[in-house]
Phi, psi and omega in degrees: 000130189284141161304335202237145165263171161008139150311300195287337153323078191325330227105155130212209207327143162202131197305117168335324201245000129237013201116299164229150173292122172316309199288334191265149175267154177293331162284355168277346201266351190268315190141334211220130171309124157291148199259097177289355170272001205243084190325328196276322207295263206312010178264288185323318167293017166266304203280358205249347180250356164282340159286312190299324172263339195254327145004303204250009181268349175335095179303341189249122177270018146292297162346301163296357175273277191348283183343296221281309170316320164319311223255330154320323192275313177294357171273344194321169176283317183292350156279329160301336163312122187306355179288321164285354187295322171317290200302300179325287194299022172253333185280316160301322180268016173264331191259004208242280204305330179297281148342296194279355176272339191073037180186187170242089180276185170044203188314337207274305180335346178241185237221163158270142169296164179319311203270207175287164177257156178270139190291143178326285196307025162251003190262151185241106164343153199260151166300132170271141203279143160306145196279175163251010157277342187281347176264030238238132168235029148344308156292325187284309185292340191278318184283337179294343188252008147331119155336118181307326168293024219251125190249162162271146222267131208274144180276132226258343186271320190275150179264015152218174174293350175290289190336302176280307176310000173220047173235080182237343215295358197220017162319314179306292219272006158259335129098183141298317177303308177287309182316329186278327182279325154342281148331307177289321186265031178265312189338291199300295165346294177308331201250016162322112207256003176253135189288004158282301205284319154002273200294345177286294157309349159300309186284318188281328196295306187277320168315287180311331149288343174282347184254094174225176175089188180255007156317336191211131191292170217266342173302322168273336176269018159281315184305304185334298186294347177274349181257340187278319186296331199276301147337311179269000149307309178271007159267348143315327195244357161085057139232136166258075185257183134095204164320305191299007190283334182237141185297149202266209199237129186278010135285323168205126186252078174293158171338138197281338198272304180000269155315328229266302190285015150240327160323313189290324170299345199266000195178085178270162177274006173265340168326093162311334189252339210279179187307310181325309223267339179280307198285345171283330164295313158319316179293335210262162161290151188291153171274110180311317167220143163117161167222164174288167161201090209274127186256098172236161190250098161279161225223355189256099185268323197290293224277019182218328202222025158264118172311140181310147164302000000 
């Protein structure tokens, strides 16, 4: 059975400037409703509505030349055929990854050939250039201006030390993981304007970079990345609150629900009198008539706020 259809075959129809017709449904471009119960069917129409929006945000428009043939081609009629749907939906979920980088590597980067494609796995990636978090040397210069007494902080998941020495399996990809939330919270981080909450984040910044290597198990450098995510939520907003309200513990980094639910005890956000409800009151303008009303919502409903019998 051949890959290709006709020469003279267009195909069919797809908007120029993104690929796919906004208008067309992905079962519309075969002719035929698709069987959405059919796991290959419905991974394709995930990829078909991820093209459609991400297609035309494309920044470079040598890139959107490129794209668009692809996406022509993997529409083809001859790719709805069950011999081919694997192989389509591998090319799709290669130009959909492609996309979220915001350019076009690798084959894409070229016109698709004329004839059939070749399955992905013969192709060996062209090397890709480094992100610039990943060359970011943030994490190198921050463990280097460590105190020299500066001890590593003990591991709070294994009971023993063989045990945490062979807990490594997820070391790479954690990370990484951190080097990327690194990257993202030094902006925020620099413009933090009071010099306690600074000097705090500074002090986490470095507790969290210390735990690297193979000194420390892939169990603490998951916890790492849950204070590192949870930090660069409130360093978007230039506060240092929540767990970060206080300097961490040069000794032990326990589990973030932990902290996090003795931060809430210690400064709850229901509090009427408490800083949430005065500092939210202070950002607003005075009123001529009428008054404010802060209002918050705790999510521990059963164990705090059911009345006593």
């Amino acid at each position: 059975m051949a890959d290709e259809a006709p020469a003279g075959d267009p195909g069919p129809p797809v908007a120029e400037s993104t690929g796919i017709d906004p208008n067309r449904s992905a079962a519309s471009t075969t002719g035929a409703r698709l069987a959405t119960t059919d796991p290959l069917n419905t991974e394709f129409l995930y990829y078909s509505s991820v093209l459609r929006t991400l297609a035309p945000t494309l920044s470079q428009e040598g890139d959107r030349r490129n794209i668009c043939p692809w996406i022509r081609k993997l529409y083809r009629p001859e790719y709805q055929s069950s011999k081919f749907r694997e192989k389509r939906n591998r090319y799709l979920s290669y130009l959909t990854n492609s996309l979220l980088l915001d350019e076009s590597v690798d084959i894409f980067r070229e016109f698709p050939p004329d004839g059939a494609l070749a399955d992905l796995e013969t192709f060996h990636p062209k090397p890709v250039p480094a992100a610039q978090w990943e060359i970011d040397n943030m994490w190198q210069d921050t463990l280097q201006h460590l105190p020299e007494e500066f001890q590593l902080l003990e591991c709070f998941i294994h009971d023993s030390a063989e045990l945490c020495k062979h807990d490594h399996g997820y070391d790479k990809i954690l990370d990484q993981e951190f080097q990327f939330f690194l990257y993202l919270a030094k902006p925020y981080a620099s413009m933090i304007t009071g010099g306690a909450e600074r000097t705090r984040i500074a002090a986490w910044l470095q507790i969290l970079c210390s735990i690297c290597g193979n000194e420390c198990c892939s169990h603490m450098k998951a916890i790492r990345n849950d204070y590192m995510m949870a930090m660069l939520g409130y360093l978007i907003d230039l506060r240092a609150v929540g767990p970060f309200a206080q300097y961490p513990s040069w000794q032990m980094l326990k589990p973030l629900a932990e902290v996090a639910l003795a931060a809430a005890d210690n400064c709850q956000v229901t509090d009427p009198t408490g800083c949430y409800a005065n500092d939210f009151l202070a950002e607003q303008p005075v009123p001529d008539d009428g008054a404010f009303c802060y209002i918050a919502l705790s999510g521990d409903l059963v164990s705090r706020n059911i009345a006593p019998n």
